[in-house]
C-alpha positions in Angstrom: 0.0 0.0 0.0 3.0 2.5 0.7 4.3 2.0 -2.7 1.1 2.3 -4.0 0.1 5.4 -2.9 3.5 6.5 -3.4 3.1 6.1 -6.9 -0.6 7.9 -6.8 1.5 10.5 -5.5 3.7 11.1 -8.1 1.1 11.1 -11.2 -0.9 13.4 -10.1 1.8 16.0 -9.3 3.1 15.9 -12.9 2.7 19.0 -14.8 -0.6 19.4 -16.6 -0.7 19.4 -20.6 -4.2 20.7 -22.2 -6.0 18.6 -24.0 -8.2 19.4 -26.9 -10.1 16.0 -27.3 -13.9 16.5 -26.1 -15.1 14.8 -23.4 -17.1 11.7 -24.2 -20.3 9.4 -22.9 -18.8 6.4 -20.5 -20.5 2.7 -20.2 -22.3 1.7 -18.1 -19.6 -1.2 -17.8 -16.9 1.3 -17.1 -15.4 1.4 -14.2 -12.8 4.6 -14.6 -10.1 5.7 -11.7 -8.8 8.9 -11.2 -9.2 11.4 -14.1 -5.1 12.1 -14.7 -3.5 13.9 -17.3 -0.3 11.9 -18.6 1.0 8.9 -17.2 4.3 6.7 -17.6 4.5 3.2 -19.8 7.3 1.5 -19.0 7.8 -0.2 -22.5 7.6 1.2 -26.0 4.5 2.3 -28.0 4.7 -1.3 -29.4 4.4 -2.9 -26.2 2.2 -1.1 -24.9 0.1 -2.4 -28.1 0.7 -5.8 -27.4 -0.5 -5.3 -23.1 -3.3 -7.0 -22.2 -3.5 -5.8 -18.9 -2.2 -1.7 -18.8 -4.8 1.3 -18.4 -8.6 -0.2 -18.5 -9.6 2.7 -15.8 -7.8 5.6 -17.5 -10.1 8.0 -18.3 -10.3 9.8 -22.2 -8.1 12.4 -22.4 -5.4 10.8 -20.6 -2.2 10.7 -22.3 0.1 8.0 -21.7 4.2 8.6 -22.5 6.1 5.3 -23.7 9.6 5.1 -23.3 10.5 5.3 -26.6 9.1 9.1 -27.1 5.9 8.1 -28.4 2.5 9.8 -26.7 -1.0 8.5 -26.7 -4.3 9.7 -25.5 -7.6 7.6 -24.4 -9.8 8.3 -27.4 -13.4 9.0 -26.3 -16.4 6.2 -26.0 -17.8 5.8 -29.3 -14.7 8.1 -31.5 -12.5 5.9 -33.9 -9.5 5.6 -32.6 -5.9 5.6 -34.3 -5.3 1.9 -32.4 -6.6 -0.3 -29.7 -4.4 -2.5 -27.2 -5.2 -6.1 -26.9 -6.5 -4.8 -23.0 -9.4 -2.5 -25.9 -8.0 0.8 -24.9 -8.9 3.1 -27.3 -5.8 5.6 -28.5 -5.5 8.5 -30.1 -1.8 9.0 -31.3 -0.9 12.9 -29.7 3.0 13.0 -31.1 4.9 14.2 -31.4 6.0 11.4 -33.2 3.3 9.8 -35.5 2.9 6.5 -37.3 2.1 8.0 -39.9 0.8 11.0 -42.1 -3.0 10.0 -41.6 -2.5 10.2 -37.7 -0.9 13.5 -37.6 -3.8 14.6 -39.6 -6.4 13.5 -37.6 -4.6 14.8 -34.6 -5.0 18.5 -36.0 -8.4 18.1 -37.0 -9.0 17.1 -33.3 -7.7 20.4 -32.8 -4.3 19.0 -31.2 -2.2 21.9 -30.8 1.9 22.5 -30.5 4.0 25.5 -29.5 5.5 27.1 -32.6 9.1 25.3 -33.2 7.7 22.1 -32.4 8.9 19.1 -34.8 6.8 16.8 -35.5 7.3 13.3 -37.2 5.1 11.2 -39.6 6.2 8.2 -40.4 9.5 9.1 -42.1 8.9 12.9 -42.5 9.6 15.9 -40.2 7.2 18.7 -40.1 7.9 22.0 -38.0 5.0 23.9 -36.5 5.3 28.0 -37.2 3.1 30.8 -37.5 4.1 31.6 -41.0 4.5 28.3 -42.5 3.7 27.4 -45.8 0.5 25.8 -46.4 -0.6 22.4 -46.0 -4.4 21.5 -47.3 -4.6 19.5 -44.6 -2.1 20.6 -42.6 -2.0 24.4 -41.9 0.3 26.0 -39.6 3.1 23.8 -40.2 6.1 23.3 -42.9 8.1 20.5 -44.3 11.6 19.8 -42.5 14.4 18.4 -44.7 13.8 17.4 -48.6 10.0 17.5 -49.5 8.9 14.7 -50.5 5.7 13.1 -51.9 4.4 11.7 -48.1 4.8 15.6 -47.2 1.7 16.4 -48.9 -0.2 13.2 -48.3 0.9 12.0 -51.6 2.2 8.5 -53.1 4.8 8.3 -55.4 4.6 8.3 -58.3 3.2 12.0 -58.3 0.5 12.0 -61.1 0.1 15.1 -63.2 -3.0 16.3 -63.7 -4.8 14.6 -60.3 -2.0 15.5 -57.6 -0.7 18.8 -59.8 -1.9 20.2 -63.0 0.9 21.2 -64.6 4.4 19.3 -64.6 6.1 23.1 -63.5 3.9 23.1 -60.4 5.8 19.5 -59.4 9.1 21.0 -60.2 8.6 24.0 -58.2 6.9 22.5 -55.4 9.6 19.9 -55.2 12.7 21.8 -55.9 16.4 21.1 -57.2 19.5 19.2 -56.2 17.3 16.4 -54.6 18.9 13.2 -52.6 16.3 10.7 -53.1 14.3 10.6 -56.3 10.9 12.1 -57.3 8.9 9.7 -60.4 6.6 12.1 -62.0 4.1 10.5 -64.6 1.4 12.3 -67.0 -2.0 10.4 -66.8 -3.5 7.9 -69.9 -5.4 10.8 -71.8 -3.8 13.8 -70.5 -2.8 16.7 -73.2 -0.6 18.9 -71.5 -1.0 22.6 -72.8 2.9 23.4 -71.3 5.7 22.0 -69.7 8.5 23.4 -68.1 11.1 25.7 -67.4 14.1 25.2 -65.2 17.3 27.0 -64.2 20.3 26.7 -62.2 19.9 23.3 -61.0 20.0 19.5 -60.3 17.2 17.8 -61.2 18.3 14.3 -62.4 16.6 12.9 -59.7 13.5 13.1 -61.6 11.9 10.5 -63.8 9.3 11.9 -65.9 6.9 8.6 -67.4 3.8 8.4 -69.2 0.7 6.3 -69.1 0.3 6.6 -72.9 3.0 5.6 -75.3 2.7 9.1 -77.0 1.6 12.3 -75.0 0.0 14.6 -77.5 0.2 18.6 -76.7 -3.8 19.9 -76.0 -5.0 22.1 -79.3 -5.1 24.7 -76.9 -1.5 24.7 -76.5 0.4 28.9 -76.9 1.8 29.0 -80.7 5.1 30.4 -79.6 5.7 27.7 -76.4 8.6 25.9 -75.7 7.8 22.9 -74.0 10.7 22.0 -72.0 13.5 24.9 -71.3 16.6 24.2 -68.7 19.2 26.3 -68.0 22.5 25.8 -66.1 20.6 22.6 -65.1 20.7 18.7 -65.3 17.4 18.3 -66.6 15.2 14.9 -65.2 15.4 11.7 -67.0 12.9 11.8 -69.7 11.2 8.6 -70.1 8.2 10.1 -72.7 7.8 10.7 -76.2 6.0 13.8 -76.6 4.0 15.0 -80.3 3.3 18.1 -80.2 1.4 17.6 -83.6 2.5 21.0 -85.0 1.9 23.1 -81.8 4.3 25.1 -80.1 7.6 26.8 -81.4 9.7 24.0 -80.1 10.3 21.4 -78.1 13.1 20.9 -75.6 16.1 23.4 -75.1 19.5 23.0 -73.2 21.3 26.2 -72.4 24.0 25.3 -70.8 22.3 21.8 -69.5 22.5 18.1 -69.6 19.4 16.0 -70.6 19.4 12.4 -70.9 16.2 10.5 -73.0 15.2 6.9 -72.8 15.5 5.0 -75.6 12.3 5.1 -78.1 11.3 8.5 -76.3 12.0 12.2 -77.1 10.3 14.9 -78.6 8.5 15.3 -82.2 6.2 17.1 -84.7 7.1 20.4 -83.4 5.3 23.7 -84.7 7.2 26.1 -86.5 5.8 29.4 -84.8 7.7 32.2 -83.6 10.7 33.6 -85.9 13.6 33.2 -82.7 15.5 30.6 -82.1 15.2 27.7 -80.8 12.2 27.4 -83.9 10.7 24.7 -85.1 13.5 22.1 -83.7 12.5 19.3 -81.9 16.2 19.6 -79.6 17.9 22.7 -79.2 21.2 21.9 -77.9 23.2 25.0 -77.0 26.0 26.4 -75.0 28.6 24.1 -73.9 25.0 21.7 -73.4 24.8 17.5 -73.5 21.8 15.4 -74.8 22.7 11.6 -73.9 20.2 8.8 -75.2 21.8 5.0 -74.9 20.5 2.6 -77.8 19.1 -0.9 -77.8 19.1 -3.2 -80.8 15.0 -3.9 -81.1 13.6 -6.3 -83.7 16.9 -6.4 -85.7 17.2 -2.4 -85.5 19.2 -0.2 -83.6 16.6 2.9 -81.9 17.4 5.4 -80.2 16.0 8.9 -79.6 13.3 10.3 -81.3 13.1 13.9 -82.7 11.8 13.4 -85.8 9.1 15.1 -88.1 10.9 19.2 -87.2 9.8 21.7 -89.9 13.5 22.4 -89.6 16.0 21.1 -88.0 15.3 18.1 -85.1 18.1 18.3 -83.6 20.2 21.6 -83.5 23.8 21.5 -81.3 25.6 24.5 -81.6 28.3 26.4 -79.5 30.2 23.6 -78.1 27.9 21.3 -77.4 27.9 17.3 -77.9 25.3 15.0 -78.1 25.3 10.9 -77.9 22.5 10.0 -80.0 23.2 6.8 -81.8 20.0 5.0 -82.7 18.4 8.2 -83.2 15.1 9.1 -85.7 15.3 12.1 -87.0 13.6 11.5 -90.7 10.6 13.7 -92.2 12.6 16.9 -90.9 13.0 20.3 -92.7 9.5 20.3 -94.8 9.0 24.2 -93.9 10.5 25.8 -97.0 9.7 29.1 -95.5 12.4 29.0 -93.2 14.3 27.9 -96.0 16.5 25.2 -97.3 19.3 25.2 -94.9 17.8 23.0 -92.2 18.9 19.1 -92.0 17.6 16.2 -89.3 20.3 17.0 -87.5 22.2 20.2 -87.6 25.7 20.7 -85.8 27.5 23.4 -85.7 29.9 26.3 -83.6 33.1 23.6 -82.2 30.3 21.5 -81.1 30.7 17.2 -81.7 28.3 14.6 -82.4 28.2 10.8 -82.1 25.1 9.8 -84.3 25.9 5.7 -85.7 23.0 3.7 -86.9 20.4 7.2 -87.0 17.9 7.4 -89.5 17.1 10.3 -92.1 14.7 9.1 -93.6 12.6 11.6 -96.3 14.6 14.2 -94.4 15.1 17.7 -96.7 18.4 17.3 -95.7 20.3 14.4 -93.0 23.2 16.3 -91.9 24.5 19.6 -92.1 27.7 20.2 -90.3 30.1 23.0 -89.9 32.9 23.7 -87.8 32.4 20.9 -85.8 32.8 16.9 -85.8 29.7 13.9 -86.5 30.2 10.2 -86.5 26.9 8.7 -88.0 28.4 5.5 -89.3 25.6 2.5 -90.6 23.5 5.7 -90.6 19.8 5.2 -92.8 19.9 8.2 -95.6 17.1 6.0 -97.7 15.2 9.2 -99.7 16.9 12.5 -98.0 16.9 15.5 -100.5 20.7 15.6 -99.7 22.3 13.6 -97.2 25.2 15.0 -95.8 26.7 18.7 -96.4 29.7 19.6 -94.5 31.9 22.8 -94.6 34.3 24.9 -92.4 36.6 22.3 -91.2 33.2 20.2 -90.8 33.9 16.3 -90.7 31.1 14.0 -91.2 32.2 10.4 -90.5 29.2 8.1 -92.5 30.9 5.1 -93.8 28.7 1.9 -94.4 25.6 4.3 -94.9 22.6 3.4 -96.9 22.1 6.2 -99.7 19.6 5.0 -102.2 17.1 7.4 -103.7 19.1 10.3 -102.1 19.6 13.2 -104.1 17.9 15.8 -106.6 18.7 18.0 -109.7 19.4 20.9 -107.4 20.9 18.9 -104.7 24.1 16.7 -104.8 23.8 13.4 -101.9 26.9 14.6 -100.5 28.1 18.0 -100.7 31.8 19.7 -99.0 31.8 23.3 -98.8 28.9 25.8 -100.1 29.2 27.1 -103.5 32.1 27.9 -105.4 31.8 31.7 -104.8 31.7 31.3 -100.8 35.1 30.1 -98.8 33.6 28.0 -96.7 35.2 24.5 -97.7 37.3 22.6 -96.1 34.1 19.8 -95.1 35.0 16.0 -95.2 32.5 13.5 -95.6 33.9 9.6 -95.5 31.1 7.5 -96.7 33.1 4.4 -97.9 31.5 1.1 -98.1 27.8 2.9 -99.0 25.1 2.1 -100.6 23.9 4.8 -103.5 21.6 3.1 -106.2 19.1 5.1 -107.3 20.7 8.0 -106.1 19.1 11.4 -108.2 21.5 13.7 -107.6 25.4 14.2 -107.7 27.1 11.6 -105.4 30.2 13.1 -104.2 30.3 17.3 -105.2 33.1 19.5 -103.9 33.3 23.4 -103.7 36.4 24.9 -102.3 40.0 24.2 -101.2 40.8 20.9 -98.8 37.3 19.6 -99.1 37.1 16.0 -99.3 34.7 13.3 -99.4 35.3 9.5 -100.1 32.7 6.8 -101.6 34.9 4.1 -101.8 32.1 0.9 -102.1 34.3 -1.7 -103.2 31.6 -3.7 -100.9 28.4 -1.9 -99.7 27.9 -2.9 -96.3 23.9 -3.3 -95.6 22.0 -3.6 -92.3 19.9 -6.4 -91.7 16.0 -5.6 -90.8 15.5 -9.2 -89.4 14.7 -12.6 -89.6 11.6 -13.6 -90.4 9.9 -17.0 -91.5 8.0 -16.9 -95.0 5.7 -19.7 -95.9 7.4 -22.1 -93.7 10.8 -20.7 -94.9 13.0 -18.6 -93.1 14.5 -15.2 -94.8 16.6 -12.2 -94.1 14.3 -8.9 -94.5 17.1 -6.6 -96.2 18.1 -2.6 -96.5 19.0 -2.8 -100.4 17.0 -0.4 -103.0 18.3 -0.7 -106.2 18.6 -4.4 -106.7 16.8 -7.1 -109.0 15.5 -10.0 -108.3 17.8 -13.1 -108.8 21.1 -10.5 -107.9 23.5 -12.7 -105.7 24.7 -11.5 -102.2 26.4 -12.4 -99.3 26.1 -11.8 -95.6 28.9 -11.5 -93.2 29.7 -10.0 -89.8 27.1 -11.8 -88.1 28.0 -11.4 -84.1 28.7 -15.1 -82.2 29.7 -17.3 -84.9 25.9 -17.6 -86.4 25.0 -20.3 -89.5 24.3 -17.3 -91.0 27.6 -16.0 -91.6 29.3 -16.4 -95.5 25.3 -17.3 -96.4 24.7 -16.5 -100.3 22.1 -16.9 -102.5 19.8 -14.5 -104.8 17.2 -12.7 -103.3 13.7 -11.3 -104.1 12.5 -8.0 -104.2 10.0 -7.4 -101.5 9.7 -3.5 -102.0 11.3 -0.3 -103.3 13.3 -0.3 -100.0 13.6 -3.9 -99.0 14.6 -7.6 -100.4 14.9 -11.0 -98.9 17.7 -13.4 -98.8 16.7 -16.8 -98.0 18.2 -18.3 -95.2 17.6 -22.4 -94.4 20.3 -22.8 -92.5 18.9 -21.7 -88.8 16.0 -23.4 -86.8 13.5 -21.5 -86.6 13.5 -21.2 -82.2 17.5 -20.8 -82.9 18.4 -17.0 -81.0 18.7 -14.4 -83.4 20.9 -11.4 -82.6 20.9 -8.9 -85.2 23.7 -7.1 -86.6 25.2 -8.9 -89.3 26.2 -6.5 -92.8 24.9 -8.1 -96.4 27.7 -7.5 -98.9 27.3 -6.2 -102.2 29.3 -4.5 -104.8 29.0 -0.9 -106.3 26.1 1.4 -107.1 23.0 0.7 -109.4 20.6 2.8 -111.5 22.0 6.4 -111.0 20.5 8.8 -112.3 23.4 11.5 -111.8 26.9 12.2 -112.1 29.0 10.3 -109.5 31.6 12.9 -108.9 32.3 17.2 -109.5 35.4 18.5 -108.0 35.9 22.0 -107.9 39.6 22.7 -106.2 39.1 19.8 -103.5 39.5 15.5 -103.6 36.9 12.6 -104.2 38.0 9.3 -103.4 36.7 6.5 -105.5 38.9 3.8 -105.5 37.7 0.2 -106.5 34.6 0.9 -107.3 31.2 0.3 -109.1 28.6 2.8 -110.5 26.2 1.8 -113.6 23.7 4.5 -115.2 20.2 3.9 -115.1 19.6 3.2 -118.6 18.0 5.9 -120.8 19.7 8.8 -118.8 21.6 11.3 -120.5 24.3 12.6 -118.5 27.6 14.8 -120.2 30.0 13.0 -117.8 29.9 10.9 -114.6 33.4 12.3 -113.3 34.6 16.2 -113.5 37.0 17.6 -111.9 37.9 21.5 -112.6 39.9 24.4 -110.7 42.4 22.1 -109.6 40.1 19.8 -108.3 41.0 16.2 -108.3 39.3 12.9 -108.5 41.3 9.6 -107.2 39.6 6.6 -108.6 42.2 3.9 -108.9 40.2 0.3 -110.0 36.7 1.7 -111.1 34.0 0.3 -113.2 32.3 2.8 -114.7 29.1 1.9 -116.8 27.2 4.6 -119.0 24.4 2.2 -120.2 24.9 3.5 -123.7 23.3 6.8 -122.8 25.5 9.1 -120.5 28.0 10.5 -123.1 32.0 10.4 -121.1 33.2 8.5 -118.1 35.5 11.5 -116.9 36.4 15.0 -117.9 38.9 17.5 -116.7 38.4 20.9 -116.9 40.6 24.0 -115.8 43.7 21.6 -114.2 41.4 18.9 -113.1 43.2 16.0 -112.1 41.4 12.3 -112.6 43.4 9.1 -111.8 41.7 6.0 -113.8 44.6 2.9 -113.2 43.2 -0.3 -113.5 40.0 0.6 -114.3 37.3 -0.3 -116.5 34.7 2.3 -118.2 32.6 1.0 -120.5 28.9 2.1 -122.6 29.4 6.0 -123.3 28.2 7.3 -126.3 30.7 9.4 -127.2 34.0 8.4 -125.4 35.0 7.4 -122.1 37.8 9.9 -121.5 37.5 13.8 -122.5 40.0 16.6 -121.6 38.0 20.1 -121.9 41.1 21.9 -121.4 45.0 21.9 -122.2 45.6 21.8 -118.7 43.5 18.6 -117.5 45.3 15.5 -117.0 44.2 11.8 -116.7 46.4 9.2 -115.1 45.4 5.8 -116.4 47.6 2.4 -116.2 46.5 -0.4 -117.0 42.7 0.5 -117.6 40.0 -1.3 -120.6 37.5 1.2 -122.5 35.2 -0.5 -124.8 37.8 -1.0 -127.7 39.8 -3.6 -125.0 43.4 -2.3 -125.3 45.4 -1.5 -122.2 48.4 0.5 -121.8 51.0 1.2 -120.0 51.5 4.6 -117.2 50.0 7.2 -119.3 49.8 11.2 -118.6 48.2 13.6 -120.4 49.7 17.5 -119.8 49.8 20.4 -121.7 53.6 19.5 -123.2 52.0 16.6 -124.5 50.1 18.7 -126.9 50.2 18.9 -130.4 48.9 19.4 -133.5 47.7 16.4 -135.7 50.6 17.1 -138.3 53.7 17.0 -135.4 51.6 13.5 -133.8 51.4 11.9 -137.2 55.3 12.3 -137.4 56.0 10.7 -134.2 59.0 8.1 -134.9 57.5 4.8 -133.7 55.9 5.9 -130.3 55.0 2.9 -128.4 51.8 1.4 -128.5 49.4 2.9 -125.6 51.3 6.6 -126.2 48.9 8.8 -125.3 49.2 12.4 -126.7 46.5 15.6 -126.8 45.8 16.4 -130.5 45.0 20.0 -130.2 43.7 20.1 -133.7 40.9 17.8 -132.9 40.4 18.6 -129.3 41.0 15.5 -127.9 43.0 12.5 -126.5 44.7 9.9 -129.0 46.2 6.6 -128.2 48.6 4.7 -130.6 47.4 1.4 -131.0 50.2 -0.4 -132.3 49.0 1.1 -135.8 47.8 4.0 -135.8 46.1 6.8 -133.4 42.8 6.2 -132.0 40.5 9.1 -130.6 39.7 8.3 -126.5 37.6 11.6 -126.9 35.7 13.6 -128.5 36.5 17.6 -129.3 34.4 19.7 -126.9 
């Protein structure tokens, strides 16, 4: 009884807290002891849970302090409490340390109240009571200790835009920069955004922004001069969505300064063309010292990667020393809005700035790639249809080899171009496009404007990519990138990855379409693993409907390879080089179909090296020097007429008139010499001279 009382003693002379909670209706059944204020659990909140035996007389309002911090008050008769021991006492958590988010919220609608610069904790979040703080719906008077985070607003991640904010700017500001722990954002099925965001100086890459739908399309009611994504001196989140704006907007995403990295298959297309500054109409505007970083996957025997295709003009732009990883990437369809002229390309580099861009597509692009000043490697890259595929110029290099270049090309545009015009010095571009494929190419292959330019279509063997395996009435074939060949043409594939049955497989294939044939392939079982990759081989260029090289005062490389003329074409010549300009074409086949008139011309000191070549079907001749000062090296190479020769050179003191070359003592059979009474090139046959030109 002493210690009893003794411990009556000291409850009731503990200091008094107030206590909002209402008083309630007892039972009948209740028997209640003294009405006290707080009292003492020896044991933690978890404990006192699990007692079957603690606190059946305390009356409601009593709070009851566990050892481990937490505080609980006797609910009322009748309330619903927070929890119940196993003895049925009825608790209301009081903090100021809460299970949970829900509890603290029901605490403050019981109108539980703190002393400014209390902290409270739900669950895993801190919350600090002040008279100024910023509001809470649910939770006024109090703000957010530490990183915000979702549970701080009574929120699950993900955070859903539109039902927990409207617009993805309200989650950025609400959630702030340079975040530890990360923050998944994701648009609803069937929500059209009407904006984005803007961001500036800071770290956001703990954001993942996802989607519901595979493609978020931009409301109708979108501003015609919006940006949709803008970031400045920031890392922007990690953009897991493919956004169409279907024509709305002025552009899409712009880096100032800022690093953004895509997932692959997502990006940003269809931008609008409104407003007349920059960034306009460009899918990715990549500026200032920026970074746009997308990793590739091989999917279904292709290589994808980002997608910013379908710009008015230009889908991607990197300028002022910027760099981009992109390989994969779509960027066909771009550069349709003539009215802001013809100058735009699928992806457009410029200002110091560098590029890595393999196994992209440009498909029905105005233009692929225009690069100046600044470095692109877009090797296996898909030029199928551009207007022009690659321009380069200022110290531009363009890295394409093993490209697919059919139906590239137009009267007004050459496939590849280095430098600008002849009257502008801005030269100096090299394209390397060996091992490409160009049949049915309408437009110049290789032109050159302007000193040092350079471009090379070596295509001894055109390498091209596989589309994939597929099984054909029972059959299995290989779906194939190669426009421009016939039905029963033979090929062979090679460089398939892990040792495949595939590899050295041969055999004719059928067309399927204008962009695709079929190899047949018997070899593999069909449930056999297939991983894609593998080149076909081919040889040379089919069905061109253009001249295969112009050098003005620059270099085209052209060695061991194949062009034919689609027949009925009229073309003058199929190589010219003038102003110094030179073409290198050791072991080519040149075929004219009958039609295109010369095989090569020089004109103004052009320079054309033809050894071991063959050029065959021209109309008029196969060689022709416009000008006393061109000159054709060519050992060892077969016109029609069959004769070879040995090391020949044609320059100006190897002119002469007809009279002083008839009274040549025996020259050797193969002597080339320029008869400048007819105009032309004459070889002495053993007999007698032979034109190997016609007088221009």
């Amino acid at each position: 009884m002493p210690a009893r009382r003794s411990f009556l003693m000291r409850l009731l002379s503990l200091p008094a807290v107030g206590a909002t909670a209402t008083a309630a209706k007892t039972s009948s059944h209740d028997t209640h002891g003294p009405k006290l204020f707080e009292v003492t659990y020896n044991g933690s909140s978890v404990q006192l849970l699990e007692d079957a035996r603690f606190g059946r007389g305390l009356a409601p309002g009593c709070r009851i302090r566990c050892t481990d911090g937490a505080l609980r008050e006797v609910a009322p008769f009748g309330t619903s409490p927070d929890e119940t021991t196993r003895a049925g006492l009825a608790l209301f958590e009081a903090g100021p340390q809460f299970s949970s988010r829900t509890t603290l919220v029901g605490a403050v609608q019981r109108g539980q109240a703190w002393q400014p610069g209390t902290r409270l904790r739900a669950g895993n979040e801190e919350y600090l009571v002040q008279a100024k703080a910023r509001d809470f719906r649910d939770l006024p008077g109090m703000e957010a200790l530490g990183e915000l985070q979702p549970e701080h607003f009574g929120l699950r991640s993900p955070i859903r835009v539109p039902s927990d904010f409207d617009t993805l700017q309200e989650v950025f500001d609400r959630f702030g920069a340079n975040r530890t722990r990360p923050v998944e954002v994701v648009i609803e099925a069937g929500h059209r955004p009407t904006s984005g965001f803007t961001l500036e100086n800071g770290d956001f890459g703990n954001y993942r922004l996802r989607s519901e739908d595979v493609v978020v399309m931009l409301s109708e009611r979108t501003e015609e001069t919006a940006v949709f994504a803008e970031m400045t001196a920031s890392r922007g989140p990690f953009w897991d969505i493919l956004v169409d704006a279907g024509g709305r907007g002025r552009a899409g995403v712009s880096l100032r300064n800022s690093v953004l990295e895509v997932a692959t298959g997502k990006g940003y297309r269809n931008t609008g063309t409104h407003g007349g500054s920059a960034p306009y109409g460009c899918n990715f505007f990549v500026y200032g010292g920026s970074n746009l970083y997308c990793a590739s996957e091989v999917r279904r025997g292709r290589t994808e990667g980002l997608v910013a295709s379908g710009a008015p003009a230009r889908g991607i732009w990197v300028t002022f020393n910027s760099t981009a990883a992109i390989p994969g990437a779509d960027l066909g369809e771009c550069g349709s809005d003539l009215s802001f002229g013809i100058g735009h390309a699928g992806l457009f580099v410029s200002r110091g700035s560098q590029v890595q861009a393999d196994n992209a597509r440009f498909r029905g692009s105005i233009r692929g790639i225009r690069c100046a000043r600044s470095q692109i490697s877009a090797k296996d890259g898909d030029f199928t249809g551009t207007g022009q595929a690659i321009v380069a110029f200022d110290n531009g290099s363009v890295i394409a080899s093993s490209g697919i270049f059919n139906r590239c090309g137009t009267s007004d545009f050459p496939v590849l171009q280095a430098g600008i015009t002849g009257d502008r010095p801005q030269g100096k571009g090299l394209i390397t496009a060996e091992h490409g494929s160009f049949n049915n190419t309408a437009g110049v292959i290789a032109k050159v404007f302007g000193a040092g330019g350079e471009i090379n279509i070596d295509n001894e063997s055109s390498n091209l990519p596989l589309e994939g395996l597929e099984q054909v009435s029972g059959r299995l074939q290989l779906r194939l990138v190669a426009h421009g060949l016939s039905d029963g043409d033979r090929v062979t594939l090679a460089g398939v990855p892990r040792g495949s049955a595939l590899n050295g497989l041969s055999g004719a294939i059928r067309v399927i379409d204008e962009d695709h044939v079929a190899l047949p392939a018997d070899g593999p079982r069909a449930a056999t693993p297939w991983e894609f990759g593998g080149r076909l081989l081919t040889q040379g260029a089919r069905n061109i409907a253009a001249p295969v090289a112009q050098v003005a005062n620059g270099d085209v490389f052209a060695n061991r390879s194949r062009f034919s003329v689609r027949q009925g074409v009229d073309l003058p010549a199929l190589l010219l080089a003038a102003r110094d300009g030179a073409i290198h074409a050791t072991g080519l086949r040149l075929t004219g179909s009958g039609t295109a008139r010369n095989g090569a011309r020089t004109d103004e000191n052009g320079f054309i090296s033809l050894s071991a070549g063959q050029l065959h079907g021209f109309s008029e001749a196969p060689l022709r020097n416009a000008d006393f000062g061109g000159a054709i090296y060519c050992r060892g190479t077969r016109f029609d007429e069959g004769f070879s020769y040995p090391p020949l050179m044609t320059q100006s003191f190897a002119s002469m008139g007809t009279g002083a070359r008839d009274s040549l003592t025996d020259p050797a059979a193969g002597t080339v010499v320029f008869d400048t009474g007819l105009g032309t090139l004459c070889v002495f046959d053993g007999t007698g001279w032979r034109p190997l030109a016609l007088a221009g």
